[in-house]
C-alpha positions as CSV (number, residue, x, y, z in Angstrom):
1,X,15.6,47.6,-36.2
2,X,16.7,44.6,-38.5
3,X,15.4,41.4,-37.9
4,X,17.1,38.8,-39.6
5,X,16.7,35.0,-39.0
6,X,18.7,32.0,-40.7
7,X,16.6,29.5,-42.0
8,X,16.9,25.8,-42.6
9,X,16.9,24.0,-39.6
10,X,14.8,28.4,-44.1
11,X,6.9,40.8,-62.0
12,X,9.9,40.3,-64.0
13,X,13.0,39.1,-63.3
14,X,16.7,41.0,-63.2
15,X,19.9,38.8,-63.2
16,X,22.8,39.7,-61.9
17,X,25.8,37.4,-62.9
18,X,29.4,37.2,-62.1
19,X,31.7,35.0,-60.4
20,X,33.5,36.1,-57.1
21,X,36.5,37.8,-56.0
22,X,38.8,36.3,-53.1
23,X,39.6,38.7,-50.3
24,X,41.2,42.0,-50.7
25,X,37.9,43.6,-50.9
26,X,38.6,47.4,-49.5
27,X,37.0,48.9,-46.8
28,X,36.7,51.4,-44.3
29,X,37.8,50.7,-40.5
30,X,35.4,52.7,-39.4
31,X,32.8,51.2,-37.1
32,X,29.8,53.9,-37.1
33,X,30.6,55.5,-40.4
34,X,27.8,53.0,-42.4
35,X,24.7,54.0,-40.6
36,X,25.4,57.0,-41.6
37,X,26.4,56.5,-45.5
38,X,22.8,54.4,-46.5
39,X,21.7,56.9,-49.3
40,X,21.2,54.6,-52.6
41,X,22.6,54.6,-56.0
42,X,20.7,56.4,-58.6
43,X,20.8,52.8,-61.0
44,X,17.2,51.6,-61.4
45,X,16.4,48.3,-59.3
46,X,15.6,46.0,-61.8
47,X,19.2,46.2,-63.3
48,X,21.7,44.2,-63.7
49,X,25.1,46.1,-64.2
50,X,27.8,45.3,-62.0
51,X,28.9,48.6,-60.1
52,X,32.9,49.1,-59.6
53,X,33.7,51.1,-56.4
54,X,35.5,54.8,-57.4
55,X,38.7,55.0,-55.0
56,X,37.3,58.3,-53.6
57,X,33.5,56.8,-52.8
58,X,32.1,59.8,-50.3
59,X,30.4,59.3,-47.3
60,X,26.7,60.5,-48.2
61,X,23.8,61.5,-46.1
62,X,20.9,59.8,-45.3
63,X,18.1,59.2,-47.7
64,X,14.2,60.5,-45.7
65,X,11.9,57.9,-45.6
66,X,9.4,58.2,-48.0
67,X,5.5,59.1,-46.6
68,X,4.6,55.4,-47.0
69,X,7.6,53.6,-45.5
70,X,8.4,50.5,-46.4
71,X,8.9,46.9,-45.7
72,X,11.6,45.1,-46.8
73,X,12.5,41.4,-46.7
74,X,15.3,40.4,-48.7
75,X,16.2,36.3,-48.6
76,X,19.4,35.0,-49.7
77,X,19.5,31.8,-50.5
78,X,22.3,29.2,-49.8
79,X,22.0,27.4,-53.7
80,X,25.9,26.3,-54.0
81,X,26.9,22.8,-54.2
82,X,30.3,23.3,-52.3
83,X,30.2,26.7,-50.4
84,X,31.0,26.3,-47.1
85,X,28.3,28.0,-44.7
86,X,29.0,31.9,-44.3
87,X,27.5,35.2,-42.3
88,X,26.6,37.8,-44.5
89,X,28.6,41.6,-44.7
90,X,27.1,43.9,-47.2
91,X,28.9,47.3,-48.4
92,X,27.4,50.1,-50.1
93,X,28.5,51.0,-54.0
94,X,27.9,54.5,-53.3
95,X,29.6,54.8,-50.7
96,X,32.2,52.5,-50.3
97,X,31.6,51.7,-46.7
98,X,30.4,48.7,-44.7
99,X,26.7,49.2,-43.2
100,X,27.2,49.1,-40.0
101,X,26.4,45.9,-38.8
102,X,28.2,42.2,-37.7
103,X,28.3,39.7,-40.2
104,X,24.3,38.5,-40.3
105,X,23.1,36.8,-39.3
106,X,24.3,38.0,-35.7
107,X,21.2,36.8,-33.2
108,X,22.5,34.2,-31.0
109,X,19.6,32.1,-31.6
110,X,20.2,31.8,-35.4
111,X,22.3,28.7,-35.1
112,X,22.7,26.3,-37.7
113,X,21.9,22.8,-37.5
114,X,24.0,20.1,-35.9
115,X,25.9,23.3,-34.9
116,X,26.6,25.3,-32.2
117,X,27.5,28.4,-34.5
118,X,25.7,31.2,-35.8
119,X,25.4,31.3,-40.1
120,X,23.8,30.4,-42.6
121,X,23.9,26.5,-43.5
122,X,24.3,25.0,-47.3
123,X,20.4,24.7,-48.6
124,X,19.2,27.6,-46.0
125,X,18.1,31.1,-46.3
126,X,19.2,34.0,-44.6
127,X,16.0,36.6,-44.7
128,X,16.8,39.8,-43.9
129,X,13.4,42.1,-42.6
130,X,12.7,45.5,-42.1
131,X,16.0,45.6,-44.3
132,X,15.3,49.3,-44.8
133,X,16.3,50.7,-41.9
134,X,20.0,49.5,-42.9
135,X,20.6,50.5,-46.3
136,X,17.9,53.1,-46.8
137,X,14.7,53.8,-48.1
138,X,15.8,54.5,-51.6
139,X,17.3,52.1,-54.9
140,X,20.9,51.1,-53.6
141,X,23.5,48.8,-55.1
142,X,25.4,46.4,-53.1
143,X,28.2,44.5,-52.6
144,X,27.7,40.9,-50.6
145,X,31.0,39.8,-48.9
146,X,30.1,35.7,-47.4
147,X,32.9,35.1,-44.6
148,X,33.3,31.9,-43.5
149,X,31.7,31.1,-40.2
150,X,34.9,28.4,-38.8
151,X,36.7,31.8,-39.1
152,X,34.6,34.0,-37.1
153,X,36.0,31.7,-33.8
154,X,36.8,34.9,-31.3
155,X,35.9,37.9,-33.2
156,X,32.2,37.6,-31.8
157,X,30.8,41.6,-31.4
158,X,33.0,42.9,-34.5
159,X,31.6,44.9,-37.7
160,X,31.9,43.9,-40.8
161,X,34.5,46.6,-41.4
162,X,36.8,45.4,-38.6
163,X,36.4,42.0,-40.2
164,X,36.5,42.9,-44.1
165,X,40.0,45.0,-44.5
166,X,42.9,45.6,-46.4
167,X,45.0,46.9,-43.6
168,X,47.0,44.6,-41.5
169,X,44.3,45.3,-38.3
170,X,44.3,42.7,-35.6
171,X,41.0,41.6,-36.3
172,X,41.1,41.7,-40.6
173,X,40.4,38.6,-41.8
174,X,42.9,36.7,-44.4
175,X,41.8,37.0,-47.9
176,X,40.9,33.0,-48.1
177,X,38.2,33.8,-45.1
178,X,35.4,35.5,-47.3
179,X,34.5,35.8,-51.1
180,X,33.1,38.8,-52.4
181,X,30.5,38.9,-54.9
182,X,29.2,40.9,-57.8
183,X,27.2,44.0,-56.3
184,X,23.4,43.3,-56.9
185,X,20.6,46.2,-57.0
186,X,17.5,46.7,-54.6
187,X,14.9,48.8,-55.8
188,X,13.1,51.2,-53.3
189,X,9.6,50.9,-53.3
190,X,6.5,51.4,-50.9
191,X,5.0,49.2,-48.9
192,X,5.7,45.3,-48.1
193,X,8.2,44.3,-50.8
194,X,10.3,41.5,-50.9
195,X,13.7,40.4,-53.0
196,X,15.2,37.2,-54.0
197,X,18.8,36.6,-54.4
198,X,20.2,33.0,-55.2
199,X,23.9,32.2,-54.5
200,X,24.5,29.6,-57.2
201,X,27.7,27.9,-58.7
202,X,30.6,26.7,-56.7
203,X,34.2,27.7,-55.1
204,X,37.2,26.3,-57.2
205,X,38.3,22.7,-55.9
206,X,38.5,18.9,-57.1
207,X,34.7,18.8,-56.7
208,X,33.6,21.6,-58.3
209,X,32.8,19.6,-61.8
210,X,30.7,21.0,-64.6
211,X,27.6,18.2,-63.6
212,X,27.6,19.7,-59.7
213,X,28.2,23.5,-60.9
214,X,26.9,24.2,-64.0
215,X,28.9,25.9,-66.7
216,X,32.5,25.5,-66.8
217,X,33.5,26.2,-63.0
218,X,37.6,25.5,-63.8
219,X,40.1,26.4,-61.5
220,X,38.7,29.4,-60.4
221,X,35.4,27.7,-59.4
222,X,32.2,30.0,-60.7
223,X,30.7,31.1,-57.5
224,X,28.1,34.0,-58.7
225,X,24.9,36.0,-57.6
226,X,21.4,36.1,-59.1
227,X,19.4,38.9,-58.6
228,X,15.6,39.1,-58.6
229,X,13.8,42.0,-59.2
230,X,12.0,43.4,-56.1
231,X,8.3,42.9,-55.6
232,X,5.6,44.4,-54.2
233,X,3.9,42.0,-51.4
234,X,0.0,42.4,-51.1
235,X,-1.2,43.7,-48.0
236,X,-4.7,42.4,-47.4
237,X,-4.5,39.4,-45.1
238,X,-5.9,36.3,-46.1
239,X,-8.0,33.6,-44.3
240,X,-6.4,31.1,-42.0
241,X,-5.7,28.0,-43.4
242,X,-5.0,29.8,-47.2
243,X,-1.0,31.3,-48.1
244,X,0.4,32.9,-51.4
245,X,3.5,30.9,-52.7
246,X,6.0,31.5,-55.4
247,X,8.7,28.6,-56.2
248,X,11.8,28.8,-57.5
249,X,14.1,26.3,-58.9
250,X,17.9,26.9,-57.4
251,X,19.1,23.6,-58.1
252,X,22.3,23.6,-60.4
253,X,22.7,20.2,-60.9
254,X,18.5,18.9,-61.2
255,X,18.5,19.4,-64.2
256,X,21.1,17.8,-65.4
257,X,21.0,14.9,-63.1
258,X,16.9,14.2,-63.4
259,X,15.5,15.9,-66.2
260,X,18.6,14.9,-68.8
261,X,19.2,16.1,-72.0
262,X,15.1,16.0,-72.5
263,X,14.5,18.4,-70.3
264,X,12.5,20.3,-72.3
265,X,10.8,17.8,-74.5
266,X,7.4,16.9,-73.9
267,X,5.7,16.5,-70.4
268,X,7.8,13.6,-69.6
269,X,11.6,15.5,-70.0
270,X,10.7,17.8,-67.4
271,X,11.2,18.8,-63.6
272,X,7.6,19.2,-62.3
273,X,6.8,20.3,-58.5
274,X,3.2,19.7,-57.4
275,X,1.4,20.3,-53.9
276,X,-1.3,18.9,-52.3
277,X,-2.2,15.5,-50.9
278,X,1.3,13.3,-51.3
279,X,-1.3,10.0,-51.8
280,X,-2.4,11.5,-54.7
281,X,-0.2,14.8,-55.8
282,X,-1.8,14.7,-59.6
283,X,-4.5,16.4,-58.6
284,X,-2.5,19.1,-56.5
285,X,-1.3,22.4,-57.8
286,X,1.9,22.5,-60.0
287,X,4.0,24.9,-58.4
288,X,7.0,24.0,-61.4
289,X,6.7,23.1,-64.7
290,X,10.0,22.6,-66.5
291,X,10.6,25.7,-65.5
292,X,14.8,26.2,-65.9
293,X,16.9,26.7,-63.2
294,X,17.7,30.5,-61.5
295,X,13.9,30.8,-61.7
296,X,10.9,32.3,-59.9
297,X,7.0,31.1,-61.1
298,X,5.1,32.8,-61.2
299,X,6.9,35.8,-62.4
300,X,3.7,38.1,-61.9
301,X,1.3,37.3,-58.8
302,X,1.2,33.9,-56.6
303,X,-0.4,31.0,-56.3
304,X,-3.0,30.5,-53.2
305,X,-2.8,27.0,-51.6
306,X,-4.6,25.6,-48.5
307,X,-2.9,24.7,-45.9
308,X,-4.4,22.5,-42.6
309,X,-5.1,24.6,-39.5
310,X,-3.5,25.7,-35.9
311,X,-4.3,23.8,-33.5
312,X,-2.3,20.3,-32.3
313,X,-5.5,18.1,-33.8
314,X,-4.2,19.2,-37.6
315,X,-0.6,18.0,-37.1
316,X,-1.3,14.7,-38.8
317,X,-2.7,16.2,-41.7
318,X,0.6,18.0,-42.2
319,X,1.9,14.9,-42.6
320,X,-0.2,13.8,-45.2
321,X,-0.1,17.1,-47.6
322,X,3.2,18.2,-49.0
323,X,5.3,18.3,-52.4
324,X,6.0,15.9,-54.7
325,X,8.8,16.6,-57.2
326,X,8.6,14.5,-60.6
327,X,10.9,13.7,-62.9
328,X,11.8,11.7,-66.2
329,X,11.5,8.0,-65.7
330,X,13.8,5.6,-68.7
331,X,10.1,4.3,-69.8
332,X,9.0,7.8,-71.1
333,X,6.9,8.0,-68.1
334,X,7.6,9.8,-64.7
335,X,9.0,9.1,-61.0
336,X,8.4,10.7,-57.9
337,X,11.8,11.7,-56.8
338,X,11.3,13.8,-53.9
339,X,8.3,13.8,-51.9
340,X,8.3,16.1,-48.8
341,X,5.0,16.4,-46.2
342,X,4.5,20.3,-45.0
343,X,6.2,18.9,-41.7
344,X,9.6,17.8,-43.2
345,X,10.0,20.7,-45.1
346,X,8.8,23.4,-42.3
347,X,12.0,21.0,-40.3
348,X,14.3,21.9,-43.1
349,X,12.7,25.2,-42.9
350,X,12.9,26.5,-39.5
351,X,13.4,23.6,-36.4
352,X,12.8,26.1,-34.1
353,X,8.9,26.0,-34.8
354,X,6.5,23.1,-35.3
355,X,4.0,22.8,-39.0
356,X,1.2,24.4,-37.6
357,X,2.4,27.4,-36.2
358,X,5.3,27.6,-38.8
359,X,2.9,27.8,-42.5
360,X,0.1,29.8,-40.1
361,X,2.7,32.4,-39.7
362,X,2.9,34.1,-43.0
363,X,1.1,35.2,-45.7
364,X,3.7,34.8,-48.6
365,X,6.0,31.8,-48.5
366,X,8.8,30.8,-51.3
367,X,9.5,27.3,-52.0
368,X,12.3,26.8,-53.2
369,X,14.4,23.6,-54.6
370,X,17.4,23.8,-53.5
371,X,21.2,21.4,-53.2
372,X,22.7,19.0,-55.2
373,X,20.9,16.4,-56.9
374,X,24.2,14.3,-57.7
375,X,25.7,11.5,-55.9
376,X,28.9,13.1,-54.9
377,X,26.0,15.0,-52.1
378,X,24.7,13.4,-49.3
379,X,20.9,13.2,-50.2
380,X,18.0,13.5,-47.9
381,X,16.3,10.5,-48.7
382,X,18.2,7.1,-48.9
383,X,16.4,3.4,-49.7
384,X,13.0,5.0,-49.0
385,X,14.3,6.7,-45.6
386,X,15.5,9.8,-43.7
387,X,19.6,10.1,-43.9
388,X,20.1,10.9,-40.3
389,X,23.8,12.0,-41.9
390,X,21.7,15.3,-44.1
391,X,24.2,17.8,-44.4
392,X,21.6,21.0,-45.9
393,X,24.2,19.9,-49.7
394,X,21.3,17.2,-51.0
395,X,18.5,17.6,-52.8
396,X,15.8,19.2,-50.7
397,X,13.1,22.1,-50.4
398,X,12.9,24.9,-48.0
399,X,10.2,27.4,-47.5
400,X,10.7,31.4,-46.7
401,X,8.3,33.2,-45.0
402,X,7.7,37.0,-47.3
403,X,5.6,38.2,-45.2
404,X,4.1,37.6,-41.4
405,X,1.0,37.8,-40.9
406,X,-0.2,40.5,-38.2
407,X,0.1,38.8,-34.7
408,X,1.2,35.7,-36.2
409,X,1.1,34.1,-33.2
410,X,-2.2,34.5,-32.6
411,X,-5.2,31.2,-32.1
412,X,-1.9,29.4,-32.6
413,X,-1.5,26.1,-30.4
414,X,2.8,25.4,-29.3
């Protein structure tokens, strides 16, 4: 079964780019038919073409599990500056056909935020696991559709292909309701395994400017998908108190805004991400290094960071380690301009769980910078505080549990 939770309240690399399409996406109407249709494409995962659908796409039959099945967990991550929060459809190429599931996330508890509704929230993640047993064991391409959640009011219980239509059904959706975008691969592969995909750029509007969306996002707006390659997770557990972490810079407008045109000049034009004790973060681990945005570090492997224990006696202390992002400072120097404890950013994480239980759960987390870094955003921090008023659009960090560990829950204090 699919497990999928929302999350905010979340080798080489592949890129897939492209900006959206608005509505009219085709479909069938049939409910069961994409269970049933979950055999991949025969492109290799680490690609990056974008697939067109042939008119007369085939149901196909069902790809066998391989001997060594596997375990997927695919995160998409809410990167755009002005998207409005969304559920998730996903069609086959091969097929042509909806799998057969509700917009995702579809657990009642995954609500966003401030919220009483179900999606996923600007600066979140959806992750998506055991992601296998709904589009197959083998390479597939697919085709995201993101449907606004304010227009899902009454349609609770439908499939994506009763929502996602061309025909004049009583429950199709108008064309302004979702955005499809560019169909992104998935590689099969064996074992725990994990992909990243950033949605990046903005919808067309008065506030979708160059500074906020990168590029030139025009009229049109430049909404688009980045695909990273699929990785292998490692399977040996690893001590309590220790977790592997990639980061990834998904911040448009950081760059721009903090680093400025030096941004790749010298130790002092560059975005840097450290962990460890917030007192002193020079002597933690850099987690980013200039790195530019739409990117993963490290490509090959993870870092291993220590993290403070289960029980209710180590909460302070998850207080007291965290992230420090720096940044250029006008006297050639540095600033610290966001500095997050373990605790804030497992609450922009996952507010269902507490910071001992929530970086104990998993072996494999990604960090990831996410939101706005302009003014035209409503940031996280304001004169040294908390902005009660955080919408999930500032600057912030979220972290995305890869891979549980086995009976997570386990020694683990409430």
């Amino acid at each position: 079964m699919l497990a999928v939770s929302a999350s905010f309240c979340f080798g080489a690399l592949a890129a897939t780019f492209g900006t959206v399409t608005t509505g009219g996406c085709g479909a069938a109407d049939a409910e069961d038919s994409a269970m049933e249709s979950r055999g991949g494409s025969s492109g290799a995962g680490g690609g990056a073409a974008e697939t067109s659908v042939p008119d007369d796409a085939q149901t196909t039959k069902e790809a066998e599990p391989p001997e060594s099945r596997e375990n997927l967990t695919l995160a998409f991550v809410h990167a755009s500056a002005n998207l409005w929060p969304f559920r998730l459809c996903l069609r086959s190429v091969e097929s042509g056909e909806f799998y057969d599931t509700e917009p995702l996330p579809s657990d009642p508890d995954a609500v966003m935020p401030h919220s009483n509704k179900i999606g996923v929230a600007p600066g979140s993640a959806l992750v998506l696991r055991h992601a296998e047993t709904t589009i197959g064991y083998g390479s597939v391409t697919v085709e995201p559709t993101l449907v606004r959640v304010d227009r899902l009011q009454g349609k609770s219980g439908l499939k994506c292909s009763q929502l996602v239509c061309t025909e004049s059904g009583a429950h199709c959706l108008l064309a302004e309701d979702y955005v499809t975008l560019p169909s992104i691969p998935i590689a099969s592969s064996l074992g725990d395994a994990a992909a990243i995909f950033a949605i990046h750029g903005c919808l067309g509007g008065a506030n979708a400017t160059a500074e906020r969306c990168g590029g030139d996002p025009g009229t049109a707006g430049n909404l688009a998908i980045k695909a990273f390659e699929t990785f292998a997770l490692p399977t040996e557990e690893l001590s309590s108190g220790t977790v592997r972490v990639r980061a990834a810079h998904f911040s448009e407008s950081a760059d721009v805004v903090l680093a400025g045109s030096g941004a790749d000049s010298g130790d002092s034009g560059k975005l840097v991400l450290q962990y460890g004790k917030l007192a002193s973060p020079e002597l933690g681990v850099t987690l980013l290094n200039g790195d530019p945005f739409l990117s993963v570090v490290p490509a090959m492997g993870s870092l291993v960071i220590v993290v403070p224990g289960t029980t209710s006696a180590d909460l302070p202390k998850y207080q007291e380690q965290g992230f420090t992002l720096l940044a250029p400072s006008q006297d050639a120097g540095t600033s610290q301009v966001l500095t997050l404890s373990l605790a804030a950013v497992q609450d922009l994480s996952d507010t269902s769980s507490v910071p001992n239980k929530f970086w104990n759960s998993a072996t494999d987390f990604l960090v990831a910078l996410v939101g706005d870094a302009t003014q035209d955003a409503s940031q996280l921090q304001v004169d040294g505080g908390e902005n009660p008023f955080f919408d999930g659009y500032g600057l912030h960090l979220i972290a995305i549990p890869l891979r549980l560990r086995e009976q997570a829950d386990a020694g683990t204090e409430p």
